[in-house]
Residue frames as qw, qx, qy, qz and C-alpha x, y, z in Angstrom:
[[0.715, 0.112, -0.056, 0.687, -32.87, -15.26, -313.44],
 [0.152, -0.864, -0.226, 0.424, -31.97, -12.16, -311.69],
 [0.449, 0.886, 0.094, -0.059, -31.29, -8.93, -313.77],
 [0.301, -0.825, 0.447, 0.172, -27.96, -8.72, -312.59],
 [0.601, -0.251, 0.698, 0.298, -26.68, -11.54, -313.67],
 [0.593, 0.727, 0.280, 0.206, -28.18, -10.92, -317.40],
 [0.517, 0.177, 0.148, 0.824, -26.22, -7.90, -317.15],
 [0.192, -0.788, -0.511, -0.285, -29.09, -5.94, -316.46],
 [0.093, -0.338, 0.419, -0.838, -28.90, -2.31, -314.07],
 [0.201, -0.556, -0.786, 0.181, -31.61, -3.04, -311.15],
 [0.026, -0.657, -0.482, -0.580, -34.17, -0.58, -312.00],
 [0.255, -0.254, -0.528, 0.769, -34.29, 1.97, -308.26],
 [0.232, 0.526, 0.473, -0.667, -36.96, 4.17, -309.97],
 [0.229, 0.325, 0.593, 0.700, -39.11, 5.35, -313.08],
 [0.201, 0.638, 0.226, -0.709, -40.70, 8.64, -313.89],
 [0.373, 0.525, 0.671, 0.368, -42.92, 7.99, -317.08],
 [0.091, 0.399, -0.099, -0.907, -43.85, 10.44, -319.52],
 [0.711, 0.575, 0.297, -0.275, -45.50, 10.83, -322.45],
 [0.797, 0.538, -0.101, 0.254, -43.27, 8.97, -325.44],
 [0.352, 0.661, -0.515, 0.417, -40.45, 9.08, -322.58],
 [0.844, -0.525, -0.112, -0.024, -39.26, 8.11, -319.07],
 [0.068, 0.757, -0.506, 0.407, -36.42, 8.53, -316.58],
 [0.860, -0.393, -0.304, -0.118, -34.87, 6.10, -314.61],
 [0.396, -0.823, 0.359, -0.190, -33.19, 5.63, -311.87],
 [0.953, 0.080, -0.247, 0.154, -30.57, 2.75, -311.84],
 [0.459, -0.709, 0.529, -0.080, -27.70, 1.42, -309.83],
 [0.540, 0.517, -0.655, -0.110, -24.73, -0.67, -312.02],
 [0.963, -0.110, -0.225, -0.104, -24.29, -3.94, -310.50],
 [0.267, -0.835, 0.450, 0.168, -21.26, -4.23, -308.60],
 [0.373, -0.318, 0.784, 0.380, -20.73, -7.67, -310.22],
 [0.742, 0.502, 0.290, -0.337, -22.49, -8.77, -313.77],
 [0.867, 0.159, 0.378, 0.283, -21.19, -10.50, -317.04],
 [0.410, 0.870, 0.054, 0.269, -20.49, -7.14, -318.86],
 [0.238, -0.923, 0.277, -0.122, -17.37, -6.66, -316.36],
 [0.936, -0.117, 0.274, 0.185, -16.13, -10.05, -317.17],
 [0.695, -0.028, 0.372, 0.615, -12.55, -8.98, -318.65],
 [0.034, 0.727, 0.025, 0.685, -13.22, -4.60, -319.27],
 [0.670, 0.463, -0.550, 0.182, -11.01, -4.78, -317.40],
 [0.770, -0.253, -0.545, 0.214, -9.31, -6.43, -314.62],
 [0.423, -0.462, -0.213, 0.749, -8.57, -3.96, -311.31],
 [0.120, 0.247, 0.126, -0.953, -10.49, -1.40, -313.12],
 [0.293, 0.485, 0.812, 0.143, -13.76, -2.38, -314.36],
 [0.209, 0.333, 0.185, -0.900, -15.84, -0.13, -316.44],
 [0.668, 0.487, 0.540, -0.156, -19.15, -0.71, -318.41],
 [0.393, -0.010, 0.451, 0.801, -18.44, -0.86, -321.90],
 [0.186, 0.251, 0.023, -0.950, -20.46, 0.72, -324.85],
 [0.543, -0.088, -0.628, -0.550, -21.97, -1.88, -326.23],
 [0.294, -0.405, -0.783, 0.370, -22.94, -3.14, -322.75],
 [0.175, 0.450, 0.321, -0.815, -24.66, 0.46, -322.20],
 [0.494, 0.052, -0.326, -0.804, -26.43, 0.69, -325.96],
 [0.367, -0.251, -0.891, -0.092, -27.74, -3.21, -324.74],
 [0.006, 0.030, 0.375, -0.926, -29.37, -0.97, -321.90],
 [0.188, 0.197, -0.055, -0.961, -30.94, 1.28, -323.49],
 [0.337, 0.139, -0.793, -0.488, -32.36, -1.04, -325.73],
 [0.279, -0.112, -0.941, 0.154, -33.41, -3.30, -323.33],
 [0.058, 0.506, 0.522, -0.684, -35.09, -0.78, -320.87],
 [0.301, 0.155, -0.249, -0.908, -36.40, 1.36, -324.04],
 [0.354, -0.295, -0.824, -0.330, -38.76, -2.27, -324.90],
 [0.192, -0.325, -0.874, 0.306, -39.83, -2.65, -321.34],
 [0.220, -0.467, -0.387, 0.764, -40.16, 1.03, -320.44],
 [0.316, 0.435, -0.309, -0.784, -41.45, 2.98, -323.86],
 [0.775, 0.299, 0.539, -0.141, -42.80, -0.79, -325.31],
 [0.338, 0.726, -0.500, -0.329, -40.12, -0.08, -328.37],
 [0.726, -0.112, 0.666, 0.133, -39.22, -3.44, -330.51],
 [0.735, 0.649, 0.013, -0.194, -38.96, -2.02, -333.77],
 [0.918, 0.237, 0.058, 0.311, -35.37, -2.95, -334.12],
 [0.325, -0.673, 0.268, 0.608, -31.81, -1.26, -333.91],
 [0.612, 0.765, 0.182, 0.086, -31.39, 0.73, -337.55],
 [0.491, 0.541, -0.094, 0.676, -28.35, 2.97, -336.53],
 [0.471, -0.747, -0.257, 0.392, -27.18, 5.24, -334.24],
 [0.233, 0.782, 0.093, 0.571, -26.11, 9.35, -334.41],
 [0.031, -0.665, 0.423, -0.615, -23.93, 11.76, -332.20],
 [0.813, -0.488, -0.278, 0.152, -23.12, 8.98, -329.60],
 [0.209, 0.675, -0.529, 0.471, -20.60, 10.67, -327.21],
 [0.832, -0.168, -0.458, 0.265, -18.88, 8.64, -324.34],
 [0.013, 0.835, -0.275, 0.477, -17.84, 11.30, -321.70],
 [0.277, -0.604, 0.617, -0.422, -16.95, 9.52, -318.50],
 [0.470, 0.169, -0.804, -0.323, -16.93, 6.28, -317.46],
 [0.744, -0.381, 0.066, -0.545, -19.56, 3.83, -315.45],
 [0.312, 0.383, -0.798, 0.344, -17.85, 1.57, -313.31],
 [0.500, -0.112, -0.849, 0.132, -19.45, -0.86, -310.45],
 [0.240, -0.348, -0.525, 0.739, -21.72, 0.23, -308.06],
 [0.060, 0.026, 0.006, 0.998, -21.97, 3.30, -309.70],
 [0.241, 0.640, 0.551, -0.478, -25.76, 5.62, -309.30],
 [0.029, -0.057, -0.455, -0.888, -26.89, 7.03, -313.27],
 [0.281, 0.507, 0.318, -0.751, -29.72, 8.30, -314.43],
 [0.023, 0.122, 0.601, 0.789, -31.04, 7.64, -318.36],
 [0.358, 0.510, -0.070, -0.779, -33.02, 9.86, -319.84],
 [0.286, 0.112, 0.796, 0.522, -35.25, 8.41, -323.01],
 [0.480, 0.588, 0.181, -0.626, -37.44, 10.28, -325.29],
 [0.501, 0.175, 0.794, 0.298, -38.66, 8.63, -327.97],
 [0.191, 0.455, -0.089, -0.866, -39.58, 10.76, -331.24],
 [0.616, 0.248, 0.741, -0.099, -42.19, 8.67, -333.13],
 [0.622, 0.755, -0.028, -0.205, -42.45, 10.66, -336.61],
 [0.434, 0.752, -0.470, -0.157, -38.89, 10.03, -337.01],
 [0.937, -0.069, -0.332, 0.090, -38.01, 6.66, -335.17],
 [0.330, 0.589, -0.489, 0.552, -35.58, 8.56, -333.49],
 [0.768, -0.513, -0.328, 0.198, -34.41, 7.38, -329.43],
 [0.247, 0.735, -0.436, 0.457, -32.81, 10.08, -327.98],
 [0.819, -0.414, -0.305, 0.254, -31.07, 8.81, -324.50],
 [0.008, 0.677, -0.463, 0.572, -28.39, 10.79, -321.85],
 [0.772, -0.150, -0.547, 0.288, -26.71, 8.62, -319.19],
 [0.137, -0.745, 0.201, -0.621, -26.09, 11.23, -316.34],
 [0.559, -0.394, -0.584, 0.437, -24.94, 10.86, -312.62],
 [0.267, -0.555, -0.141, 0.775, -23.30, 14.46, -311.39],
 [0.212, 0.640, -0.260, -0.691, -23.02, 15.17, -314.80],
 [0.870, 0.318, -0.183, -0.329, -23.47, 13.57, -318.50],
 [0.535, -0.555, 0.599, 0.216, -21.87, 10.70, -319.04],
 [0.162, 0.101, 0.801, 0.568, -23.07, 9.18, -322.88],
 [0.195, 0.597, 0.076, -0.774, -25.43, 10.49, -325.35],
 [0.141, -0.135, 0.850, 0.490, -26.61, 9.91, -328.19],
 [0.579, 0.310, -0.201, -0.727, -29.44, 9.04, -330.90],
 [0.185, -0.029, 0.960, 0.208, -30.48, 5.64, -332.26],
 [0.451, 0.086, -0.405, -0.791, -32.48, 4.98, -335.05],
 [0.473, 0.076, 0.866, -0.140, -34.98, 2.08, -334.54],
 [0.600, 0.410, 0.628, -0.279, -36.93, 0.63, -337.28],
 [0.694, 0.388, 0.464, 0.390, -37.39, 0.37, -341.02],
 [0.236, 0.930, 0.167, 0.228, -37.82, 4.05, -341.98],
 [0.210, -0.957, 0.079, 0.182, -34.66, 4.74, -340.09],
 [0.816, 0.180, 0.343, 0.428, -32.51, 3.76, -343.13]]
């Protein structure tokens, strides 16, 4: 099943780090998360971008400890069909902490998420 249709970005590049990585991605023009947000103006929601993160943080950082919480999420612009972003993920392993930044020209969401037991 192609990503797209999951809902999935299609992946255009990765620059690994160490406990991090950057990718390149490119929003589907069509995919289930645009089904009805909203009609004649789609835009990705937020819980279609923290499913993302999430998703790409397993493949891309081998994270699966679990969603615990999340901290200073900000939502600055919105991501809309088509569009070219950029996340940012750096994973901080003493404290379970995911930081992430959605970027194109500029930011566009931010934010923290806790993963695992200890991040209670």
């Amino acid at each position: 099943m192609p990503d797209q249709y999951r809902g999935l970005p299609e992946v255009l590049d990765v620059v690994p780090g160490e406990d991090s990585c950057t990718l390149s991605l490119r929003v589907p023009d069509q995919c289930k998360w645009f089904d009805g947000h909203f009609d004649g103006a789609p835009i990705l929601s937020g819980v279609a971008q923290m499913d993302w993160i999430m998703s790409l943080a397993e493949e891309y950082l081998g994270l699966n400890q679990g969603f615990a919480g999340i901290d200073a999420l900000k939502f600055q612009q919105a991501i809309q069909p088509g569009d070219l972003i950029r996340l940012e993920l750096v994973w901080a392993r003493d404290k379970q902490l995911l930081r992430f930044e959605i970027s194109a020209e500029s930011k566009i969401t931010s934010g923290r998420m806790l993963l695992g037991q200890g991040a209670e």
